[in-house]
C-alpha positions as a Markdown table, in Angstrom:
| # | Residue | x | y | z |
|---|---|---|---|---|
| 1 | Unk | 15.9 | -6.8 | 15.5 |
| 2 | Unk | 16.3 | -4.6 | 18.4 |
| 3 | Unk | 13.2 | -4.6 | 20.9 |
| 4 | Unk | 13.1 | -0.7 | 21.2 |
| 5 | Unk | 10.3 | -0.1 | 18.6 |
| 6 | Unk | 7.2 | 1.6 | 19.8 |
| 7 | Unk | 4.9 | 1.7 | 16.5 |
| 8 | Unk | 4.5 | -0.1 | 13.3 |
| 9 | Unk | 3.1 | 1.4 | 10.5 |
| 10 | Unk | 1.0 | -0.6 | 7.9 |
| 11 | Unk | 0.1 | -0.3 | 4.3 |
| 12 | Unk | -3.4 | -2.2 | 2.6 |
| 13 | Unk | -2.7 | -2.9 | -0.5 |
| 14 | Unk | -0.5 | -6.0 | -1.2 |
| 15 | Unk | 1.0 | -5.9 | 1.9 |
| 16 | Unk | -2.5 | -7.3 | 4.0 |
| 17 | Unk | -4.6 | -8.1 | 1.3 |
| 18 | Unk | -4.1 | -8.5 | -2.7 |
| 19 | Unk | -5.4 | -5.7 | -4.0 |
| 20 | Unk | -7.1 | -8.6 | -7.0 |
| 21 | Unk | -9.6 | -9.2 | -4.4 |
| 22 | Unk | -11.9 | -6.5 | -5.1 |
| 23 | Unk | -12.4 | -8.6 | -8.4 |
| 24 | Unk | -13.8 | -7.1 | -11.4 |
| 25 | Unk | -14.9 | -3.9 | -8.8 |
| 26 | Unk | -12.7 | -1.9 | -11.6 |
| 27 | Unk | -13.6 | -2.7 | -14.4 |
| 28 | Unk | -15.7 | 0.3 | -15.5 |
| 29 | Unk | -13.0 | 2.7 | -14.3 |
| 30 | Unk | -10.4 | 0.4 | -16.3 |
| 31 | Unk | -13.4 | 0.6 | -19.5 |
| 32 | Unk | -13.6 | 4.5 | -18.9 |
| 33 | Unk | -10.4 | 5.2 | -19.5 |
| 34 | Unk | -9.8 | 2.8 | -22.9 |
| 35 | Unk | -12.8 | 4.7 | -24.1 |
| 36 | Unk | -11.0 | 8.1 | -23.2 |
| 37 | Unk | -7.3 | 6.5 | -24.6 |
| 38 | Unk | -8.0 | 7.1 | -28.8 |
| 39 | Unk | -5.1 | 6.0 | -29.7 |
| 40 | Unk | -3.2 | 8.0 | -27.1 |
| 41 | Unk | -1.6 | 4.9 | -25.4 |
| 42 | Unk | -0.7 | 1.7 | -27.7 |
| 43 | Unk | -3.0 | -1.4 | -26.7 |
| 44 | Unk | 0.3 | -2.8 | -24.9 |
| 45 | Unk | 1.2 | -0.3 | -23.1 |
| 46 | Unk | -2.7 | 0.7 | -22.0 |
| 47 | Unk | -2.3 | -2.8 | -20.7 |
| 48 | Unk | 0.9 | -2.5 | -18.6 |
| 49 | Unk | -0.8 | 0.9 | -17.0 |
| 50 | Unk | -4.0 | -0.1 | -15.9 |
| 51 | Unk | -2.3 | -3.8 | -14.7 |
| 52 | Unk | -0.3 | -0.5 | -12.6 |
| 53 | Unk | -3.5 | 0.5 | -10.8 |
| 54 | Unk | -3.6 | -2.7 | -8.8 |
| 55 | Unk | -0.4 | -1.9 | -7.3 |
| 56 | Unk | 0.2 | 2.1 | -7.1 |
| 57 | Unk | -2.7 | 4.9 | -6.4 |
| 58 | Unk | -4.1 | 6.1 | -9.5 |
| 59 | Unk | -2.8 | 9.4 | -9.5 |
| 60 | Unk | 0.4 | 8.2 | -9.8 |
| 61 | Unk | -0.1 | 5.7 | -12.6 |
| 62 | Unk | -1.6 | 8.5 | -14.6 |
| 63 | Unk | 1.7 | 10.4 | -14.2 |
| 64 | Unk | 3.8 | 7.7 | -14.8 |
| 65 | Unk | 2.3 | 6.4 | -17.4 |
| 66 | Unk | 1.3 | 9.5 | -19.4 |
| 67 | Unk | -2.6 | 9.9 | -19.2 |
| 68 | Unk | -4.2 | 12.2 | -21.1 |
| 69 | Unk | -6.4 | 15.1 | -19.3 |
| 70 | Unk | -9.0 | 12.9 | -20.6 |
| 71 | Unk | -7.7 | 9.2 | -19.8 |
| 72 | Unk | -7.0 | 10.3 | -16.4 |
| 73 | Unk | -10.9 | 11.9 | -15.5 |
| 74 | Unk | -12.8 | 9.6 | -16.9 |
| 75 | Unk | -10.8 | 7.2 | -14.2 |
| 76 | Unk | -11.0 | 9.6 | -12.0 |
| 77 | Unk | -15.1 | 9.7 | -11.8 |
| 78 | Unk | -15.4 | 5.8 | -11.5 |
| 79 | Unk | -12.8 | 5.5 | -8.9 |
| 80 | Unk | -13.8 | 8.4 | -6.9 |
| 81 | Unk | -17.5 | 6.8 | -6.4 |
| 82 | Unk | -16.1 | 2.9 | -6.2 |
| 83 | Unk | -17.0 | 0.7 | -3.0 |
| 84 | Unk | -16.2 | -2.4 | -1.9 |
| 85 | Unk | -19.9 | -4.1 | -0.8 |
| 86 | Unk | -19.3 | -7.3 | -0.6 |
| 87 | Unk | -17.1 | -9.1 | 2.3 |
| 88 | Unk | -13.1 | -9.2 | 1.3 |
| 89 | Unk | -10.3 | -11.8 | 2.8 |
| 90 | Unk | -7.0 | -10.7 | 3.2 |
| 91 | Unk | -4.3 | -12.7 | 3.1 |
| 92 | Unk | -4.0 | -15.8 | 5.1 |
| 93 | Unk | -1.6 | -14.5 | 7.4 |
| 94 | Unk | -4.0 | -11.7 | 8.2 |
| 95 | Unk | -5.1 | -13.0 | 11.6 |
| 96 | Unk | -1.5 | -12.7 | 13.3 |
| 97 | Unk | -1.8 | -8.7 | 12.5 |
| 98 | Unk | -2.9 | -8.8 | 16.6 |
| 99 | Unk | 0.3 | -10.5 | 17.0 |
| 100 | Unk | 2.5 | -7.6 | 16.1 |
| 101 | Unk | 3.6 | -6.3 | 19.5 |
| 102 | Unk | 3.8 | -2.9 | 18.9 |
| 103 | Unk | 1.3 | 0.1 | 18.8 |
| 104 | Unk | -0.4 | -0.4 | 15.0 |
| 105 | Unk | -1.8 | 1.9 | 12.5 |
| 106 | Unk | -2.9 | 1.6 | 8.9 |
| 107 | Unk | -2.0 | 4.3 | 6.4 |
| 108 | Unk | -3.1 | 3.5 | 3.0 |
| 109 | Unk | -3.2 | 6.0 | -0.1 |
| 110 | Unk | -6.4 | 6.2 | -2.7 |
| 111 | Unk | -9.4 | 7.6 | -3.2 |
| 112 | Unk | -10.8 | 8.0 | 0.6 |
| 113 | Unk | -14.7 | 6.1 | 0.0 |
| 114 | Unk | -13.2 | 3.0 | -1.8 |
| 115 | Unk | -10.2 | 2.6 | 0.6 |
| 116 | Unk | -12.5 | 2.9 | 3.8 |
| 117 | Unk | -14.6 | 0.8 | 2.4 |
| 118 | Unk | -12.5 | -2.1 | 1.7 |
| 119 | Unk | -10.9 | -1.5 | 5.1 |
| 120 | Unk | -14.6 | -2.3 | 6.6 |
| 121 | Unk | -15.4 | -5.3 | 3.8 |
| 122 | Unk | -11.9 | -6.8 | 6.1 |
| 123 | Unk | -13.1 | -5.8 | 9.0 |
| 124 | Unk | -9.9 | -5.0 | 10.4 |
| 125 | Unk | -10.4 | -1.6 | 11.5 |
| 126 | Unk | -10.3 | -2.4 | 15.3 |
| 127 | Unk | -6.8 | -4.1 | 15.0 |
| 128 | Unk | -5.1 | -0.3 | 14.7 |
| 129 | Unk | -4.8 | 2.0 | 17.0 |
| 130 | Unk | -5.7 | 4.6 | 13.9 |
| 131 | Unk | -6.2 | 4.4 | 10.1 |
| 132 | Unk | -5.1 | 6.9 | 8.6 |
| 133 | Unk | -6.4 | 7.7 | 4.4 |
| 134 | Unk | -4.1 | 9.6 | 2.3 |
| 135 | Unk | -6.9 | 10.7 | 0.3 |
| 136 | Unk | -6.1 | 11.6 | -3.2 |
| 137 | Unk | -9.4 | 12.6 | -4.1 |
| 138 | Unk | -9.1 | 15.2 | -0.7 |
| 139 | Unk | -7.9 | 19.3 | -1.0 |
| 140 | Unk | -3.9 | 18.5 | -0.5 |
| 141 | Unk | -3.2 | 20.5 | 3.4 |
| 142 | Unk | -0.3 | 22.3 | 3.6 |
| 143 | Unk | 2.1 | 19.4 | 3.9 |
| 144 | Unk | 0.5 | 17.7 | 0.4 |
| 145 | Unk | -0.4 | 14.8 | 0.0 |
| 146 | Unk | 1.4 | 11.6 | 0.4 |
| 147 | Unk | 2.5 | 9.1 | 3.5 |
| 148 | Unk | 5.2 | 10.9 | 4.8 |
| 149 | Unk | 3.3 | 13.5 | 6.9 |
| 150 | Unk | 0.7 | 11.2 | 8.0 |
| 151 | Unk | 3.9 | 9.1 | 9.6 |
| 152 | Unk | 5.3 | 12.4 | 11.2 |
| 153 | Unk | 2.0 | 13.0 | 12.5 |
| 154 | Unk | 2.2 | 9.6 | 13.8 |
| 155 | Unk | 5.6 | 10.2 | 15.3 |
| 156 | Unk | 4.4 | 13.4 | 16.5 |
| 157 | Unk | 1.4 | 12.0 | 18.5 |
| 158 | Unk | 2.8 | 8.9 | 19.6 |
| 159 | Unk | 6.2 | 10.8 | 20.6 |
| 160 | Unk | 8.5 | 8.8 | 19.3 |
| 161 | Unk | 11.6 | 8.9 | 17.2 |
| 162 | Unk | 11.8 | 7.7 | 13.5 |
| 163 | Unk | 13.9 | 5.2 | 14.8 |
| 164 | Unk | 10.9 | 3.6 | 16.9 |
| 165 | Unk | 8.8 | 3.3 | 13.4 |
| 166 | Unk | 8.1 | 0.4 | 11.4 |
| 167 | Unk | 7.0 | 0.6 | 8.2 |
| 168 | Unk | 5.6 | -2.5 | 6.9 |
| 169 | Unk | 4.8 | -2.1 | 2.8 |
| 170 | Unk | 4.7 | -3.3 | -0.5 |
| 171 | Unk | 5.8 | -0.3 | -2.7 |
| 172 | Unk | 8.9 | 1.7 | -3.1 |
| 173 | Unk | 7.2 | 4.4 | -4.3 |
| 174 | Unk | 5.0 | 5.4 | -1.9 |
| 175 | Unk | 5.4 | 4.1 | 2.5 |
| 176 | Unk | 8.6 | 2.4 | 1.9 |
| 177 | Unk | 10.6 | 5.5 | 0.6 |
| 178 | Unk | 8.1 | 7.9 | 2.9 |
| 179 | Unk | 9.7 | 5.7 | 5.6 |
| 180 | Unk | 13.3 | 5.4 | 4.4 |
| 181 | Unk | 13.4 | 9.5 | 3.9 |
| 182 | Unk | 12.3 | 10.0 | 7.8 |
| 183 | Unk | 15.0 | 7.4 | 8.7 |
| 184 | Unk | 12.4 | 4.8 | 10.2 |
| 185 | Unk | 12.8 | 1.1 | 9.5 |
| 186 | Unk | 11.3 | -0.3 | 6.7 |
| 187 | Unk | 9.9 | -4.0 | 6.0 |
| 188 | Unk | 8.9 | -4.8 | 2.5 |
| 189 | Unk | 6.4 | -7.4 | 2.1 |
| 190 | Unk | 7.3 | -9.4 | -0.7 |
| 191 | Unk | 3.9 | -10.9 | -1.7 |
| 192 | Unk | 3.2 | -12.3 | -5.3 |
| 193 | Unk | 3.6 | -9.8 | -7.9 |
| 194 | Unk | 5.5 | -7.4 | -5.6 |
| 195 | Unk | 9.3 | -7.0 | -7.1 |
| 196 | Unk | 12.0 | -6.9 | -4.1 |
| 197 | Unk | 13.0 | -3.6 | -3.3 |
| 198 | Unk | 16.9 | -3.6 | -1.9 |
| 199 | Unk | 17.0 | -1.0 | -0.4 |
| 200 | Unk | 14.5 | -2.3 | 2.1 |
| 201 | Unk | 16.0 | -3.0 | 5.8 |
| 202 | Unk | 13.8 | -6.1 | 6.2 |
| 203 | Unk | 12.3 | -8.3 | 2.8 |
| 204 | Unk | 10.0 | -10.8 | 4.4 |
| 205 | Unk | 7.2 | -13.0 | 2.2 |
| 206 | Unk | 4.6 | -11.9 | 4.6 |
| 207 | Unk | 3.8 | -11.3 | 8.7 |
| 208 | Unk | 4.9 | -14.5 | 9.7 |
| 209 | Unk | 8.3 | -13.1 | 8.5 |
| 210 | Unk | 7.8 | -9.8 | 10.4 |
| 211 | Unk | 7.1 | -11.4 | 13.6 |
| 212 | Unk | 10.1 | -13.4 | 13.1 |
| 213 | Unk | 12.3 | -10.4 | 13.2 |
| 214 | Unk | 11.0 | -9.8 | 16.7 |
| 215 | Unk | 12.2 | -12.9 | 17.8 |
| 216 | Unk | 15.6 | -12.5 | 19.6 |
| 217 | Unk | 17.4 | -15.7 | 18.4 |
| 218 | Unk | 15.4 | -15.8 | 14.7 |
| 219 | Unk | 18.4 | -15.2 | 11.4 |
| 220 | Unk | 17.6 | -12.2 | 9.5 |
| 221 | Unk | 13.9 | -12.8 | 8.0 |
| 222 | Unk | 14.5 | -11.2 | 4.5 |
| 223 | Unk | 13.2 | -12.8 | 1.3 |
| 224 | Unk | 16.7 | -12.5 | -1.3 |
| 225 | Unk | 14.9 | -14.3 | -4.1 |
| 226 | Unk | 11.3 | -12.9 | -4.9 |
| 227 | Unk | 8.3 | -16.0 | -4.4 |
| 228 | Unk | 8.0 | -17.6 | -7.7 |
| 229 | Unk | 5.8 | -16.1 | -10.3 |
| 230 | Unk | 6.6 | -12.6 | -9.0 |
| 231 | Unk | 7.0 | -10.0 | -11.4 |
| 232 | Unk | 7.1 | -6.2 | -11.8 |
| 233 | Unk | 4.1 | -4.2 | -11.3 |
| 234 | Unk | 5.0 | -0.8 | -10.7 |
């Protein structure tokens, strides 16, 4: 990899800790919106969405998955007033995020009081330069929301090139095709339950893979076979 890169650009969920680890923290938002289904959604396919939230912003899963006005409201109130109380780990690798020799920040998308808060329960807000929420429970701003103009204000700030980005995610749908349409570098983190994007530059199993591709003598880092048990979430 070359050694020009300036800034690397992080996602939360599923890429430094499993989103799971909140536990049964949404549960009632996940009960609120069965109540709200009648019969709207089959039991299977109520399933396969709500399995969605874990891995994609609510929001989203509503739209993809056809949420009634209803369905997607009474969601809507539980997740808006969720927090995370209690301590959270991330994934074992967490600890090397330090490692990562470039200038860091977090962006994550979701509803702005539970994503801050499980950003503290980590306590990994000092690692970053900036964290940055793409809040979708926020007034969009002129741009909208979504990733892609919190990287450019990144870019803007740090005043660097796309080429000088790393974005370092789990999901196509959201930093790793914010990153690929601004022509930055993108590193998929292929943890469990996290399907392998190709059209990622880098697939790594997590960031003892990234910091690999720093190394000058290291072989391409990328995962071509997902770990086992992984399966399609989004």
């Amino acid at each position: 990899m070359p050694l020009d890169y300036t800034v690397a650009v992080f996602d939360l969920d599923n890429c430094l800790m499993d989103a799971r680890a909140v536990g049964p923290l949404f549960e009632p938002a996940f009960e609120a919106v069965r109540q709200a289904n009648q019969g709207a959604l089959s039991p299977q396919a109520l399933d396969q969405a709500l399995q969605a939230c874990w891995f994609t912003a609510f929001d989203l899963v509503a739209q993809r998955h056809h949420f009634t006005p209803a369905m997607r409201a009474a969601g809507w109130r539980q997740f808006s007033q969720m927090e995370a109380t209690a301590p959270l780990q991330g994934y074992a690798d967490i600890g090397l995020l330090p490692r990562i020799p470039l200038r860091r920040y977090l962006v994550t998308s979701g509803f702005r009081r539970l994503q801050n808060s499980k950003i503290d329960a980590l306590g990994i807000r000092p690692w970053f330069e900036q964290v940055l929420i793409d809040a979708i429970d926020a007034p969009p701003t002129g741009a909208g929301h979504g990733k892609q103009a919190l990287f450019e204000q990144i870019l803007t700030s740090e005043g660097c090139t796309p080429r000088q980005m790393l974005v370092v995610g789990d999901n196509p749908l959201s930093e790793l095709a914010a990153g690929r349409a601004l022509g930055a570098t993108t590193v998929q983190t292929v943890r469990p339950g996290v399907e392998p994007w190709p059209l990622a530059d880098h697939r790594v199993d997590g960031l003892q893979g990234l910091l690999a591709l720093f190394s000058a003598d290291a072989p391409r880092a990328a995962a071509d076979t997902p770990p086992a048990g992984a399966d399609h979430r989004f």
